[in-house]
VOGU-3710 file (C-alpha; in Angstrom, 3 decimals, decimal comma):
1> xxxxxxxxxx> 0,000/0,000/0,000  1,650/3,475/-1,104  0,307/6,769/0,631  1,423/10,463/0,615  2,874/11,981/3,922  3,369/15,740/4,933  7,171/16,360/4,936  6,927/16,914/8,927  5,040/13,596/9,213  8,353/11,225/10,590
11> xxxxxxxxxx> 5,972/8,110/11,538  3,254/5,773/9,928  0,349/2,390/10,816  -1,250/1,116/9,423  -4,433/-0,179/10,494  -6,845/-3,131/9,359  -10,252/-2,567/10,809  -8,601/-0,330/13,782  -5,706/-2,963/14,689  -2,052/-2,250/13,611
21> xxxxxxxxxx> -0,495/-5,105/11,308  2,462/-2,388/10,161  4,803/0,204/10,961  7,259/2,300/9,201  9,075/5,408/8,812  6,647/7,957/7,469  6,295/7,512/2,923  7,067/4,457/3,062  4,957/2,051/1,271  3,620/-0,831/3,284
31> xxxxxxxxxx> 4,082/-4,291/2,293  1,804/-6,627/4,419  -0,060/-10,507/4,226  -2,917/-10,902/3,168  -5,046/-13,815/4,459  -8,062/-15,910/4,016  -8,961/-15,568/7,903  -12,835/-14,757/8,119  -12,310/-11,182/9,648  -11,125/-10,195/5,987
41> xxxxxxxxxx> -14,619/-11,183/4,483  -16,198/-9,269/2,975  -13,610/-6,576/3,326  -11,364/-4,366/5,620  -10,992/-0,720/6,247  -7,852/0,560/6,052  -6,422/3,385/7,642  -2,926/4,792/7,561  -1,624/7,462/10,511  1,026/9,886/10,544
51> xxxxxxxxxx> 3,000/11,502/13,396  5,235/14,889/13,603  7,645/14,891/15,834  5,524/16,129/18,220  3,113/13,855/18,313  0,479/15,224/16,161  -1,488/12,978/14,207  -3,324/12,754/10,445  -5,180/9,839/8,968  -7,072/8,741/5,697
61> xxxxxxxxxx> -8,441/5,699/5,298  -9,603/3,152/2,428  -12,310/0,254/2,201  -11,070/-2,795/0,155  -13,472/-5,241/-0,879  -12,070/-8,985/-0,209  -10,721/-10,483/-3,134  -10,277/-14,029/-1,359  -11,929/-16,900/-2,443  -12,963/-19,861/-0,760
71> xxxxxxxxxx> -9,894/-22,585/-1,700  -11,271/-24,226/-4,988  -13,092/-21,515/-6,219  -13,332/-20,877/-10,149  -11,610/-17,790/-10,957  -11,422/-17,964/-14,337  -11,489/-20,747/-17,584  -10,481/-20,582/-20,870  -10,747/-22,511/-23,801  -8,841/-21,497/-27,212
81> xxxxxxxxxx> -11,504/-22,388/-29,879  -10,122/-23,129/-33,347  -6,440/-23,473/-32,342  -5,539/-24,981/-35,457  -6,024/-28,862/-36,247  -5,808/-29,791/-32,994  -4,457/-28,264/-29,701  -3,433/-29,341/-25,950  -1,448/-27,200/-23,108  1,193/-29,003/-21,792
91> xxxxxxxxxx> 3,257/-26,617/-19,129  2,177/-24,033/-16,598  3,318/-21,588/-14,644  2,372/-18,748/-11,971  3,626/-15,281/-13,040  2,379/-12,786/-9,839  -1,487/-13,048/-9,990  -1,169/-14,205/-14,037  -0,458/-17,375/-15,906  2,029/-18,508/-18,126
101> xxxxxxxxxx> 1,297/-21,570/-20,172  2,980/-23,436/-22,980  1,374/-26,076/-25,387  1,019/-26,474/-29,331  -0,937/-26,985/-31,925  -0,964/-28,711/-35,114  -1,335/-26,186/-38,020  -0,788/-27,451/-41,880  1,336/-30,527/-41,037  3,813/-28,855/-38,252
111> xxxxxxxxxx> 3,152/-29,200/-34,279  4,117/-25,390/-33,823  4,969/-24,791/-29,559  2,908/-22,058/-28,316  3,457/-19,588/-25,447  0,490/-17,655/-23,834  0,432/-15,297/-20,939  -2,936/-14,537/-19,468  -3,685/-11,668/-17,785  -6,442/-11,621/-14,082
121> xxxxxxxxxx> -9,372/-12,515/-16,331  -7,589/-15,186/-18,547  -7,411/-13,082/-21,556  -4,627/-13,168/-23,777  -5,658/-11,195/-26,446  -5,903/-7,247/-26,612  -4,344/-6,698/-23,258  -1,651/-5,084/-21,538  -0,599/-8,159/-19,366  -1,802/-10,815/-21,841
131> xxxxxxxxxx> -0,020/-12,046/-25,026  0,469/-15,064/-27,432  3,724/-17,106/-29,785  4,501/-19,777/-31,561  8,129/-20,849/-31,858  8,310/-20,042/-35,680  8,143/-16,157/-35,047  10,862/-16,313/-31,744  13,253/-19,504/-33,149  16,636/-18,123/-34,479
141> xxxxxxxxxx> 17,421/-21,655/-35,116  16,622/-22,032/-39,245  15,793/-25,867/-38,406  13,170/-25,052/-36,166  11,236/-23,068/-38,593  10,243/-26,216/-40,194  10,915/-28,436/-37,184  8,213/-29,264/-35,215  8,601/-28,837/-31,136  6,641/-29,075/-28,145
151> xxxxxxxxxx> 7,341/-27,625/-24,992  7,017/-29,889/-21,692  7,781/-27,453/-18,517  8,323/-24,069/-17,720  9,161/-21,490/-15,110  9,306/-18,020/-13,984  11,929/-16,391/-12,155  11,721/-13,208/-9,636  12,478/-10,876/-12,149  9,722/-12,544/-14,647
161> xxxxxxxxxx> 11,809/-14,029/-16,972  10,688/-17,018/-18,244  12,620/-20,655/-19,047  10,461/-22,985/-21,193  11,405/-26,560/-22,434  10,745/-29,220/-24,762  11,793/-31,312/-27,411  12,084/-30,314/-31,140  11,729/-32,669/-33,669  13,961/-32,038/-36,782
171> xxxxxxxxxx> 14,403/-34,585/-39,779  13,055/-37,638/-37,677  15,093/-37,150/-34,811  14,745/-35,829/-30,947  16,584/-33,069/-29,834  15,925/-31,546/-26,552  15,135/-27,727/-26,278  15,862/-24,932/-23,936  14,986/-20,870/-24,149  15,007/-17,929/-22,068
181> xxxxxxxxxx> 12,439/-14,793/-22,281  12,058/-12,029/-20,576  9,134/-10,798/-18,803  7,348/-9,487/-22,087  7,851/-12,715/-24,088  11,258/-11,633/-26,013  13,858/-14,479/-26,532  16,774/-14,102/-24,446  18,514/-17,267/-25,569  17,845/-20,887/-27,058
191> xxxxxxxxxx> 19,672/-23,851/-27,186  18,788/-27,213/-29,480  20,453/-30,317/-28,002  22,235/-32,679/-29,756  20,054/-35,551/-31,593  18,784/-37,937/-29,135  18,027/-35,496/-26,090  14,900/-34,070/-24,966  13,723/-32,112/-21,832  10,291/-32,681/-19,903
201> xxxxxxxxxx> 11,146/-30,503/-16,404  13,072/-27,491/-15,296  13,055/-25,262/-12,184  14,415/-21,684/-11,382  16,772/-20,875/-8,559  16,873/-17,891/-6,845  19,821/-16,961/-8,951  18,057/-17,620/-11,704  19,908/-20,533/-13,050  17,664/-23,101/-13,996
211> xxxxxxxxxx> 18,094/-27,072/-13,398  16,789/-29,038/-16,983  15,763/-32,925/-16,341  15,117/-34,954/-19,208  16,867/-37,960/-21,194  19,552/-38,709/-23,523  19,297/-41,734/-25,628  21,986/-44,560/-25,239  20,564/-47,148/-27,736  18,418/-46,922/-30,494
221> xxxxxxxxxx> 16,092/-50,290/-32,014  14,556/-50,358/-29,783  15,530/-47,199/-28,441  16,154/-46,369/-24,430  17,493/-43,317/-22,493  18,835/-42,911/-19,449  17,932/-40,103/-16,717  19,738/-36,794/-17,304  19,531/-32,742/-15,775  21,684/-29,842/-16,886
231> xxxxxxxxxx> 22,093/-26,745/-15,203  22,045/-23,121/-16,994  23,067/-20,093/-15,455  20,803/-17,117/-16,546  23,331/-16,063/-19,295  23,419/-19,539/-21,019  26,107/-21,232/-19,489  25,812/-25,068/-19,363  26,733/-27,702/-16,045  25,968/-31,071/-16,992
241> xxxxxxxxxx> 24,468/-33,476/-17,993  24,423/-35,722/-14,705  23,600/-39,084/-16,243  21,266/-41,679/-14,000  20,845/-45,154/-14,938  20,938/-48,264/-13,383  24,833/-49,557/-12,735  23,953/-52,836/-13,347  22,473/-52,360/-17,290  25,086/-54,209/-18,921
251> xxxxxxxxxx> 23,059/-54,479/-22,002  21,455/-51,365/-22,038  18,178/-52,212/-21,894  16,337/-50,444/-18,797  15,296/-46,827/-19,256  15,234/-43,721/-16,947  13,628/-40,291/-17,770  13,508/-37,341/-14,996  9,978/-35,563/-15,255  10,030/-32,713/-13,270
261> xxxxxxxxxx> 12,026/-30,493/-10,913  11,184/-28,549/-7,879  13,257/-26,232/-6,513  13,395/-26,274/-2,624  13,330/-23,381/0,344  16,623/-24,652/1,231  17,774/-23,693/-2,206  18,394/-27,455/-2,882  16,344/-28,888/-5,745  14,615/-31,955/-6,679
271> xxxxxxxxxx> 14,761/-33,728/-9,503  11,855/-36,596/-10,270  11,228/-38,950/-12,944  10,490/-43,131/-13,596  13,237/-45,579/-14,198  12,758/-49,432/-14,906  14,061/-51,628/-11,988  15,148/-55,624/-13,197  12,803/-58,309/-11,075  14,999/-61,091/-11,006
281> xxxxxxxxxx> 11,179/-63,713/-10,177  9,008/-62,152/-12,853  12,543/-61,915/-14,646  10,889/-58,314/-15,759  11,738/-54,734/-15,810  8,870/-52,821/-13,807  8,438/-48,876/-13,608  9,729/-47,026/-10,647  9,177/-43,568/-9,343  12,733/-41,862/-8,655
291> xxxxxxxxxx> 13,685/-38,451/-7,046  17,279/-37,413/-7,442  18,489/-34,481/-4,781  20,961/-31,923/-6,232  22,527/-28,783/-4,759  25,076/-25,794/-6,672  25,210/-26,571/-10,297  24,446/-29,675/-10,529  26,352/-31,933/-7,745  24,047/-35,006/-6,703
301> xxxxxxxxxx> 23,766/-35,590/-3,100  20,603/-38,151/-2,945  18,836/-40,330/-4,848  15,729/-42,400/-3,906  13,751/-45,224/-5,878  10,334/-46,466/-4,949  9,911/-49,489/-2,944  6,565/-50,344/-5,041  4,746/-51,243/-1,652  1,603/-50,022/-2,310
311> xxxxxxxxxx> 1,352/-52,068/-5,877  3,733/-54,018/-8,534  4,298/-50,607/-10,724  4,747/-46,958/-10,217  5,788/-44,180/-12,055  6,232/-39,905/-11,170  5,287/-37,074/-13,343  5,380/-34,431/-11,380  7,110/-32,416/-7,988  6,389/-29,652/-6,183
321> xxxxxxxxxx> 8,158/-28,077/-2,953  6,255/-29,011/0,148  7,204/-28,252/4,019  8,824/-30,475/5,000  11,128/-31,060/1,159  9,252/-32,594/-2,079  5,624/-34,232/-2,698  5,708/-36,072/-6,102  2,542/-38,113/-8,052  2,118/-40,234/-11,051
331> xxxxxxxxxx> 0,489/-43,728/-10,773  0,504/-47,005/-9,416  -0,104/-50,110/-11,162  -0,716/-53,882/-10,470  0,292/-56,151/-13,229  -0,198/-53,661/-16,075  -0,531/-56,657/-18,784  -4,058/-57,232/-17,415  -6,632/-55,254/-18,804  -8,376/-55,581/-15,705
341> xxxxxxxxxx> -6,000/-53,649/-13,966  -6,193/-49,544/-13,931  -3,662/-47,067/-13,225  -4,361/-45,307/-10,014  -3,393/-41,949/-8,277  -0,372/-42,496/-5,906  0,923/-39,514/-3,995  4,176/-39,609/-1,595  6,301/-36,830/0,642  9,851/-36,723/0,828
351> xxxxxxxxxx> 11,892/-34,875/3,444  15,457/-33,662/1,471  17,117/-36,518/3,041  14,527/-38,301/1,026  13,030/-40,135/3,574  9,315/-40,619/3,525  7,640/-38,141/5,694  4,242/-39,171/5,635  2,556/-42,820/4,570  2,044/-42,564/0,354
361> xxxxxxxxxx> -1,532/-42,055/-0,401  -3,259/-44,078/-2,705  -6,223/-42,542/-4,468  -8,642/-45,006/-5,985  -10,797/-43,582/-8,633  -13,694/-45,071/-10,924  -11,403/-46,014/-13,626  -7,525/-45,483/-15,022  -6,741/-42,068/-13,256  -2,986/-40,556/-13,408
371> xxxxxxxxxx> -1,507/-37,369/-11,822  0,044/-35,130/-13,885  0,384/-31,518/-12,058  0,761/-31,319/-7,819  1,459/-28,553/-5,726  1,238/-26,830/-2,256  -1,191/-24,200/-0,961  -0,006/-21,324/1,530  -1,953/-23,409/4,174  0,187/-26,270/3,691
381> xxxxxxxxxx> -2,527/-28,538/1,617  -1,390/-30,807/-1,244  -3,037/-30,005/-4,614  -3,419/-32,584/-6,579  -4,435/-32,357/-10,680  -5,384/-35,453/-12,905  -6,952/-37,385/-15,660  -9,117/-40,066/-14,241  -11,593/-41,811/-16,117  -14,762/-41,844/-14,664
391> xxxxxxxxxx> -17,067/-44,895/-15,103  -15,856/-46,104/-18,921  -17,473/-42,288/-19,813  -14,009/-40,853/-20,923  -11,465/-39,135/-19,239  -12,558/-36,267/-17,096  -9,742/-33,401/-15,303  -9,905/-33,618/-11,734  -7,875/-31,056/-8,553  -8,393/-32,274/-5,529
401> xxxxxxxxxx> -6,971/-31,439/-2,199  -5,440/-33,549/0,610  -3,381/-33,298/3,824  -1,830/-36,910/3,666  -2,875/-40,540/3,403  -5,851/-40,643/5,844  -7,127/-37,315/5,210  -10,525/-36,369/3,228  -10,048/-35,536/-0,565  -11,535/-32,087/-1,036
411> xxxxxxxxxx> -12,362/-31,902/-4,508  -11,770/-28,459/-5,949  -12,731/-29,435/-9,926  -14,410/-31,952/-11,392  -14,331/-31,038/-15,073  -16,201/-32,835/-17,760  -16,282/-30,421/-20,968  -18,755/-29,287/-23,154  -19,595/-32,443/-25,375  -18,468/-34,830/-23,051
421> xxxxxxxxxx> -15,373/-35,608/-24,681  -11,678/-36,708/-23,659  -10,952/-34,018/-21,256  -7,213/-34,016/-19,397  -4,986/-32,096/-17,412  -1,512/-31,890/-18,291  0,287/-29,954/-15,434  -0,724/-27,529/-12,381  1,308/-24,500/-10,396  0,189/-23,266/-7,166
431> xxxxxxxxxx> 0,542/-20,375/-4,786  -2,432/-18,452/-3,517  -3,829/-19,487/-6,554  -3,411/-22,399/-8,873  -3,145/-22,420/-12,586  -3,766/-25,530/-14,514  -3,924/-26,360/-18,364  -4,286/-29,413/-20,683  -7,197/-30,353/-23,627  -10,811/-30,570/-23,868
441> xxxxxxxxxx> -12,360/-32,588/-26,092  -14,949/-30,466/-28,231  -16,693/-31,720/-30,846  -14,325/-34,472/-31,439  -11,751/-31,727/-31,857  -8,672/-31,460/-28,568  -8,498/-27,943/-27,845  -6,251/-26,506/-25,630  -8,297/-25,317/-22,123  -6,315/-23,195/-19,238
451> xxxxx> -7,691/-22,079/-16,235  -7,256/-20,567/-12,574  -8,551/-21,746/-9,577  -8,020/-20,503/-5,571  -5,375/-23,102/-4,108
//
């Protein structure tokens, strides 16, 4: 809150309904919490006071109407109608109150990546905050304006800038794909990774250098990749990769892909993904959630693998900072060659020792149901954002919240679209509020759907 003092004025409050939450020398703007506590509903007075030196006093104060929303709540939903052929969002992230998300669509034969920020009402088009490209008009790269590339992940630092990534394909091949943009959607800097890479997570650090997870291909027919993360400082400079696979692949033939990344209070950072683990009895190689724990640029200090104890498979697509280190999600499975058998929601907590913290929660749903997007409200909750399919009707987006295994699921969003199509979320960011994006099914047609909720 800014204010204008009289030049004798040496002292300021401010008050909230008569009670001080602030202090400061007299001009100075106040910077102050605000809460969803019921004595904010529907709104607060508030008054600022000045003092002289000798103790003489002027005020002015202000009603503000309560912007807080019950957790849940619908702020806003947006569907892009005739996005070309086809179109899905695949990345989000939280820029201040707006949204950042990335996706693509399929215009005349290339999958062109899009980037989108939305301003407070989810409008991208005509607006000061709000804008739109596709990776043809920013790409300096002359391969990648006939390439096709989609982006996985992105992020937003504290100065706004913005790190997406992806993977291009060019002449057949993979290649993995990293750029920098500042706050008003310029490009900063790209790189295109040798064939055989691609990138699905990344994370800012304070510093702004940004941690990359992905996979680099080590065999090809049939191909597999093993586990790898980069690190880029803000002006392009490159750590990495780490490499993850399992020591004891002689022939290559067990893959590993890292997923996502979340970036911790302690400034260490998480790195998730799904490797295959050898079962000596079934003489198999089953999926396995993995979280790899990294500090500096890059150095590896912990790495964790599933125990599959609450069924045969599991895999994680997603991480988020939590209070006591990382919450992940993805799926587990029993014996995924029988039909019979549906993927389920699994969610665990890590501390950054990566030690479980809480029991793993297993979230049965109707039918197949995966998580794709998880986060943390500033009350602590877990968000949690899926596809499940609900009774053989097709798949439906679901955000849910819980507090750990036992706990009631408080569902936020239960989203089955306008013609009762495939509807799916791809990926979720939280804060005060949560932004989420992925596809809706209309008229037989996937187009790309975005939206805000409170978290």
């Amino acid at each position: 809150m800014t204010y204008t003092a009289s030049p004798d004025a040496v002292e300021a409050e401010l008050l909230d309904d008569g009670v001080v939450i602030a202090t400061s020398p007299a001009g100075a703007p106040f910077v102050f919490p605000i809460t969803s506590g019921p004595h904010n509903n529907p709104g607060s007075t508030l008054t600022v006071v000045v003092r002289d030196a000798g103790g003489q006093t002027a005020e002015a104060s202000i009603y503000q109407p309560s912007v807080i929303k019950d957790p849940g709540s619908t702020v806003w939903t947006t569907i892009e109608p005739k996005d070309g052929m086809f179109s899905t969002g695949g990345a989000v992230a939280l820029d201040g109150n707006n949204a950042i998300a990335a996706g693509v669509h399929w215009d005349n034969g290339q999958i062109l990546a899009i980037l989108r920020r939305y301003d407070l009402s989810g409008t991208w088009i005509g607006t000061g905050d709000g804008w739109m490209m596709q990776h043809t008009d920013w790409t300096q790269r002359a391969e990648l304006k006939t390439g096709h590339l989609g982006l996985n992940a992105i992020a937003v630092d504290g100065e706004g800038n913005i790190i997406a990534v992806g993977t291009a394909t060019i002449d057949g091949e993979p290649r993995m794909y990293v750029a920098r943009f500042s706050s008003g959607g310029g490009l900063i800097w790209e790189v295109l990774g040798p064939v055989g890479t691609e990138a699905r997570g990344v994370g800012v650090l304070p510093d702004k250098s940004a941690y990359v997870t992905g996979a680099v291909r080590v065999k090809k027919g049939p191909d597999v990749w093993d586990m790898a993360t980069w690190v880029y400082s803000p002006d392009k400079e490159a750590y990495g990769p780490d490499m993850f696979k399992d020591p004891l692949d002689n022939q290559i033939e067990r893959n590993e892909r890292g997923h996502a990344v979340a970036v911790l209070p302690s400034g260490r950072v998480a790195v998730a993904g799904t490797r295959d683990v050898w079962d000596p009895v079934t003489q198999w190689n089953f999926p396995r959630g993995v979280v790899l724990m990294y500090e500096g640029k890059g150095k590896r200090v912990g790495e964790w693998t599933s125990p599959a104890d609450k069924m045969d498979t599991d895999a994680i697509f997603a991480a988020a900072p939590s209070g006591a280190g990382v919450v992940v999600c993805g799926y587990a499975q029993n014996q995924p060659s029988d039909p019979a058998n549906k993927p389920q929601i699994l969610i665990r907590w890590l501390n950054e020792d990566l030690s479980e913290v809480k029991a793993p929660r297993l979230e049965l749903t109707p039918g197949a149901a995966t998580c794709y997007g998880i986060g943390t409200n500033m009350e602590g909750a877990t968000i949690v954002g899926a596809t499940v399919d609900e009774n053989q009707g097709g798949d439906n987006i679901w955000i849910f919240a819980v507090e750990d295994a036992a706990s009631p699921r408080a569902d936020y969003l239960k989203r089955n679209g306008q013609t009762n199509g495939q509807d799916r979320l791809s990926a979720l960011a939280c804060g005060y509020m949560c932004a989420w994006t992925g596809s809706e099914q209309v008229d037989g047609v996937m187009q790309w759907i975005t939206g805000m909720i409170r978290g």
